[in-house]
Each structure stands twice: as C-alpha cells, then as structure tokens.
PAMARKOL-831366 format. One record per residue (C-alpha): x negated, y negated, z. Coordinates in steps of 0.1 Angstrom, whole numbers. Layout:
<rs>
x,y,z
X,Y,Z
...
</rs>
This chain:
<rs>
x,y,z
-190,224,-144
-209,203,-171
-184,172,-180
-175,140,-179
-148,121,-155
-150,85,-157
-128,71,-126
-111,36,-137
-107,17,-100
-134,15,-67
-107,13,-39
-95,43,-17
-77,64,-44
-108,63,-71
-130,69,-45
-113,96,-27
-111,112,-62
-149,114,-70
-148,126,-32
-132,150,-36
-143,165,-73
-182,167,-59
-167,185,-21
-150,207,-49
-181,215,-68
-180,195,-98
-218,186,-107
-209,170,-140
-215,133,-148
-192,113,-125
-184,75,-133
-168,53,-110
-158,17,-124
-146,-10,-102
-137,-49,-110
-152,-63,-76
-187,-64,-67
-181,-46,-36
-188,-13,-28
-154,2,-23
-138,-8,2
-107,-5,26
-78,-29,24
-57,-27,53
-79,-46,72
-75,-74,52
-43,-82,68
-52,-68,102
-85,-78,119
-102,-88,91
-74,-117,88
-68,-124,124
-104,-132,128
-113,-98,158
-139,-86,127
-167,-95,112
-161,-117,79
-176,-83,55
-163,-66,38
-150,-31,55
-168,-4,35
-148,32,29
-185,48,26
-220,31,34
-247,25,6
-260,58,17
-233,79,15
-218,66,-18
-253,72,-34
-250,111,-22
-223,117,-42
-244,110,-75
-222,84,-92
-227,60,-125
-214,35,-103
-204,2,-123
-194,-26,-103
-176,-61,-111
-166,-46,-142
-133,-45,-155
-114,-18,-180
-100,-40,-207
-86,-9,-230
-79,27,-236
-70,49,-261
-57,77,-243
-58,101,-270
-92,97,-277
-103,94,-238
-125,64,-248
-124,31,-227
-139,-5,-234
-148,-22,-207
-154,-59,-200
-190,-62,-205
-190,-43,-246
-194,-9,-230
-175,16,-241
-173,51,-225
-157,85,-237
-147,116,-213
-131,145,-207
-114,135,-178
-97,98,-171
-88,89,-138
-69,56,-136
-68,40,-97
-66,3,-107
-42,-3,-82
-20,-33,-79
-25,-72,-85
-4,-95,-61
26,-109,-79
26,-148,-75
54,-177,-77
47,-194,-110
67,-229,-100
35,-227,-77
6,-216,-97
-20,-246,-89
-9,-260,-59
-41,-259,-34
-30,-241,-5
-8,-220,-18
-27,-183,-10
-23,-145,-20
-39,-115,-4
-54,-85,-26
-86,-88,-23
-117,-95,-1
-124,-126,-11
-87,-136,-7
-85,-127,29
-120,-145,32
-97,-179,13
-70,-174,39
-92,-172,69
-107,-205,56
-81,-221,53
-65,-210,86
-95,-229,102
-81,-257,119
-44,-253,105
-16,-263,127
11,-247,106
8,-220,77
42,-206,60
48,-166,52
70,-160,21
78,-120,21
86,-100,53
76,-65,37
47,-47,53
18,-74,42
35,-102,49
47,-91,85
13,-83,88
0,-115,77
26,-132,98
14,-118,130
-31,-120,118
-21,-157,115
2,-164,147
-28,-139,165
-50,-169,156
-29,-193,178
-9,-207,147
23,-215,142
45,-196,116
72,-197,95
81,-163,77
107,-163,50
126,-134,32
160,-131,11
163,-101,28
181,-95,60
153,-79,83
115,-77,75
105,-45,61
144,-32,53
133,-20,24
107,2,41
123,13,73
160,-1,71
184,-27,88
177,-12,121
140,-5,126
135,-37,104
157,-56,132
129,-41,160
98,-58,136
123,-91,136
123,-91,176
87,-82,178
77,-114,159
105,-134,177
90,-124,210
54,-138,198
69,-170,185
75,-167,147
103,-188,130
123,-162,112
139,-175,81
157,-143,68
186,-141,39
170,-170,27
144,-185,-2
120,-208,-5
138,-237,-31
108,-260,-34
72,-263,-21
65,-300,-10
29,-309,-25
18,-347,-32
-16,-349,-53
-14,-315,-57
-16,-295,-20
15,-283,-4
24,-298,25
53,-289,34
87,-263,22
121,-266,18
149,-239,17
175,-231,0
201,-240,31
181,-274,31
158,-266,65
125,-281,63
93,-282,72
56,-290,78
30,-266,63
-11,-264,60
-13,-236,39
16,-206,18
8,-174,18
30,-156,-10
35,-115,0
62,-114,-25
48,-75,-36
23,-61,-61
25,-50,-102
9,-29,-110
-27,-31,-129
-17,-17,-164
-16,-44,-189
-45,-33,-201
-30,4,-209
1,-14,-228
-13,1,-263
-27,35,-247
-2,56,-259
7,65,-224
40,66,-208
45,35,-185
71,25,-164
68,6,-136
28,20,-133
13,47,-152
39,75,-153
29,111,-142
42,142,-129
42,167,-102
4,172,-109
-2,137,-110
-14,140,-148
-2,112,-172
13,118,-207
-13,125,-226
-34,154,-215
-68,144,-197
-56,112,-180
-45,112,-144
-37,83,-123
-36,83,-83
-29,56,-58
-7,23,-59
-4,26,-104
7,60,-102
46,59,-107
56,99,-93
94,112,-98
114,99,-66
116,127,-45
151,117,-29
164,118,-60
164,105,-101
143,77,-108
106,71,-105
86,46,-77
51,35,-64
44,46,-31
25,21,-16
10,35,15
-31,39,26
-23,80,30
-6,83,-6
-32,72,-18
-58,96,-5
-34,124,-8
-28,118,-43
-64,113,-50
-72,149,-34
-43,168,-57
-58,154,-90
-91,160,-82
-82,197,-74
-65,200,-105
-95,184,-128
-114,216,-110
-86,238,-117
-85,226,-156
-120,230,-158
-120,266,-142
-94,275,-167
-67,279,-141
-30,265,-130
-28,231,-118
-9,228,-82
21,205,-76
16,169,-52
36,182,-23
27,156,8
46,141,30
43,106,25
34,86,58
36,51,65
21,25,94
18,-9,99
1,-27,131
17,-58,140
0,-76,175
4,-47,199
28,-25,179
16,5,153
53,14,134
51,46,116
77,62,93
72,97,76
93,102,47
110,79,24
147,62,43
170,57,16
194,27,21
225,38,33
209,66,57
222,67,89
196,58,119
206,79,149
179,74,180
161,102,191
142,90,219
140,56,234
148,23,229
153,0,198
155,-26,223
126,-21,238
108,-13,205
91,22,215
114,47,202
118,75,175
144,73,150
158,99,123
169,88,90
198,112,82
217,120,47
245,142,48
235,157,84
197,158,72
169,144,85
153,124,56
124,104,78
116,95,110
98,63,119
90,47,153
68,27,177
52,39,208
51,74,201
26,80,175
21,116,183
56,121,187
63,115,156
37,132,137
51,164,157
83,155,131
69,163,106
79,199,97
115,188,101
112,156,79
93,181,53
124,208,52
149,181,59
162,201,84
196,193,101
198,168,123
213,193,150
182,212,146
158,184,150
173,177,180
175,209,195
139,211,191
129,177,205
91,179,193
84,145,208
90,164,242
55,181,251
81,194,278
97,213,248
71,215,227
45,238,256
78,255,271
</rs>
C-alpha cells in the first residue's frame, strides 16, 4: 500500500493509529508529529501515581524506544501543526516544514482550559502535560495546604494524588457531587463520601470568587458564600478545549472539536480525527460531544486506521460501534461506568451498597438500561456489557444477574 498518512498528535489516539495501520499492513510512509519532546506517552498517570509521588518522576512511555522504532515512523517530535488546508491535505508546521498526504489523521487532543482572572499568579497550576504534573509535584513538596477547583474525573483524581501525599485539601465545584456530569447525583454522592472519608473539604454548589495573592502568589481563596482559606498552591481542573485553533481556516467542519461521522472521517475527504478533538454524533440522542475516556480513544484510533486500509483497498469503510468505557482510581477505589448516563436517568442498584461504595448500578431510560457503572466489582460489570450495548430492559438485566458467577456458570 504505497502512501502517505501524516498523523497530527503523539499521545494514545495518534499512536494507536500508526499501530494499528502497520498491524493492518500499510507499508507506506507513516508520519507521526507530536508538540512534546517525549516519546508518546500515557496520561492517566499523571494524575494517579505519577502525581501522588508511588512512580518514578518519567515520563510513562505507551511504547519503548524500541518498539516505536519498529513501526518505521518519520517521527517528529516537539513540533507543533500551526495550519492545514484540508483540501489540499498539506500541513505547516512550526519549524517551516510543510508536508502533503493522502491521509490526515488529526489526534491533537485537548489543552486544559484556565481561569483568566488568574493567569500569572505563581502557584496557580494546570495538569495536561508531563511537565505539568512534574510543576505540581514540585510544588506539592513541602505544602501544607493546596486547593482543587473542578470535581470532574481529573480533579477528583488530583484531589485524592495530593491528600495521598499527606496534604490537606480543599476541592471546589458549582456542581452538586463530583463527577455528576459523568456518573450522576447518585454514584457522584459515593466519590463525595470516598473523599470525605480520607479527609477532603468538600466545597460543592459553590465557586471560587477571588484568589488571595500579595506580590503575586496566591495564598489563599475565597468563595462565593464568603468561606475562606489558606492555600500553597491551585490546581484549576475546570475541563479541556479542544486543540483546533489551528484548523479554524481548514475548511473543515468544527464544532466543539473536529466534527466527524460514524467512520470517524472529517468533512473533507482524507482527514480523520480520533481521540479527545474528535467530536462523534451523540449516541443517546441529537447533538454531538467529546468522549473523554483513555478506551475512546484507542477504540477510535483502531476504526480509522481500518478504514484508511479499507480506502486504500478500494473497499467500504466500517461504522465506530464501541461501547464507550470509563474509570477513574481514586485512593483505593477504581469506579467504572460503561455507556454514557444521561441526566435524568434513573439509578436503580443492582448489587450492593452505595453506602458502602462497592456496588453496581444501572442507568435506566424509559425501562432501559443506558450504562452501568460501579466500584468493587470490576468484572462484574464488564459482564454488563452486552446489556448496556442492546440497552436491554431493565427486567431483563436483572433476570440475568451477570455480576452473579452463580448465574453466570449455572
């Protein structure tokens, strides 16, 4: 298959992609571009081990020297994509280059959104990338107090790395349980007990209405209900945008990412996009989102790069049809969800205890089961996940029990 794919991004989906296209047979010429030095690397460490100071300070690799150099790559490193004209397949890139192909994949992935009433202020942190987390662990170093302002997935996670490391915290959100948006009121009110228990201040329904910070570093926060605070360091988790200012005069279809469909192939014929800038049609309904999970990612990745072999080969593309799969390890507790909750689902407990926080839950919408999430059963769930797939009635799902290996063997 003589051609060329140039691969805009070096994390897990552009990797996963040229992966993928060589394990498929492409023997073409294969460029992978990414803006850090780093070989690629993975990034939920970052906010895990990597942050909580149980690893290494390195950066955790995806593939070793070794095995990125089998897959043959024009590998260009600390080098950023700075335009693209999509009709033309040609891309300029921060050092003058400029590169044409038959096949652009764009995996820039996100950039963290910041506060700007706080752009400047020392100790005021973000975490994206390596050398962030490295920041945050530096600055953690003989900090009494360090504040948390999100309660989605990374900042839960951060909350916990950083209270793991014998400090106190303070995590903030306007919304009414960490990770709601992810999981719902209900499994979000388990992650709020969780970090109770291991001795976070929960500041929830409320905003951050002023960072205290003489000569320049804050030192301490107020709220918008007037309660106060100490700090050493603020570490903003208030989401991702996604990397695509640079493809605002592409001529490709943007909204809210790089807009593709069921193929994961952009607008304009030739382009494709996979991981966190890939905006797919929302599969509970109208709409479009970003699904922002490690195991998107990758799955994505794998669907284009079989359909960059099926274009070449002359034949159909094949539709994105994974389940999408969440987790998040906070101190002792992995939570999972498969499927996408909708707010306004009903939660109805499957097995075990919310209280207790090991427990299997169904997300339901008009009597089907839409997700499943949980703690404490990891296989458990992933035996769910036929009946999350065919949103099967909830009456069925329980009939079935899979969680039961009682059930399950009988």
């Amino acid at each position: 298959m003589q051609a060329r794919v140039v691969i805009v991004g070096a994390g897990l989906a552009g990797l996963r992609t040229a992966e993928r296209l060589r394990r498929g047979g492409y023997d073409g010429s294969l460029t992978l571009v990414g803006a850090e030095q780093h070989l690629p690397y993975d990034r939920p460490p970052l906010s895990k081990g990597l942050l909580s100071g149980a690893d290494e300070p390195a950066p955790p690799l995806l593939r070793s020297a070794e095995r990125i150099a089998e897959l043959d790559l024009d590998l260009r490193l600390g080098v950023r994509a700075t335009a693209l004209d999509a009709g033309a397949r040609s891309l300029t890139f921060s050092d003058g280059t400029t590169l044409t192909a038959d096949h652009v994949v764009l995996a820039t992935g996100l950039l963290a959104r910041t506060v700007p009433a706080w752009a400047g202020l020392a100790g005021v942190h973000t975490l994206r990338t390596f050398g962030d987390c490295l920041a945050i662990r530096a600055a953690a170093d003989g900090a009494i107090h360090a504040t948390v302002v999100g309660a989605g997935v990374l900042g839960s996670e951060i909350a916990a790395s950083l209270r793991g490391r014998g400090i106190a915290v303070d995590l903030v959100d306007p919304l009414p349980q960490p990770l709601c948006r992810v999981v719902g009121d209900e499994v979000g009110a388990v992650v709020a007990g969780l970090h109770r228990a291991h001795g976070v201040g929960l500041h929830l329904g409320r905003s951050v209405a002023e960072l205290t910070a003489p000569e320049g570093r804050v030192r301490g926060v107020r709220l918008d209900d007037g309660t106060q605070w100490a700090t050493d360091l603020v570490v903003a988790a208030v989401g991702g945008a996604p990397d695509t200012d640079w493809l605002a005069a592409s001529g490709l279809a943007l909204d809210d990412g790089v807009a593709v469909d069921a193929h994961g192939a952009a607008s304009v014929p030739g382009i494709w996009a996979v991981g966190d800038i890939a905006s797919v049609a929302d599969p509970r309904g109208t709409g479009r989102l970003r699904i922002e999970h490690w195991t998107a990612a990758g799955d994505l990745a794998a669907t284009v790069a079989g359909n960059i072999l099926a274009t070449l080969r002359g034949d159909a593309p094949k539709a994105h049809t994974e389940l999408p799969y969440m987790w998040s390890d906070q101190y002792d507790t992995k939570l999972q969800c498969l499927g996408l909750p909708r707010p306004g689902d009903d939660v109805v407990l499957l097995t075990g205890s919310l209280d207790d926080g090991v427990f299997l839950a169904a997300h339901v919408a008009d009597g089907r089961v839409r997700a499943v999430s949980g703690a404490g059963i990891p296989a458990g769930l992933m035996r769910c996940r036929a009946a999350v797939a065919d949103a099967v009635p909830l009456a069925e799902l329980v009939a079935l029990a899979p969680w039961d290996r009682k059930k399950v063997t009988a």
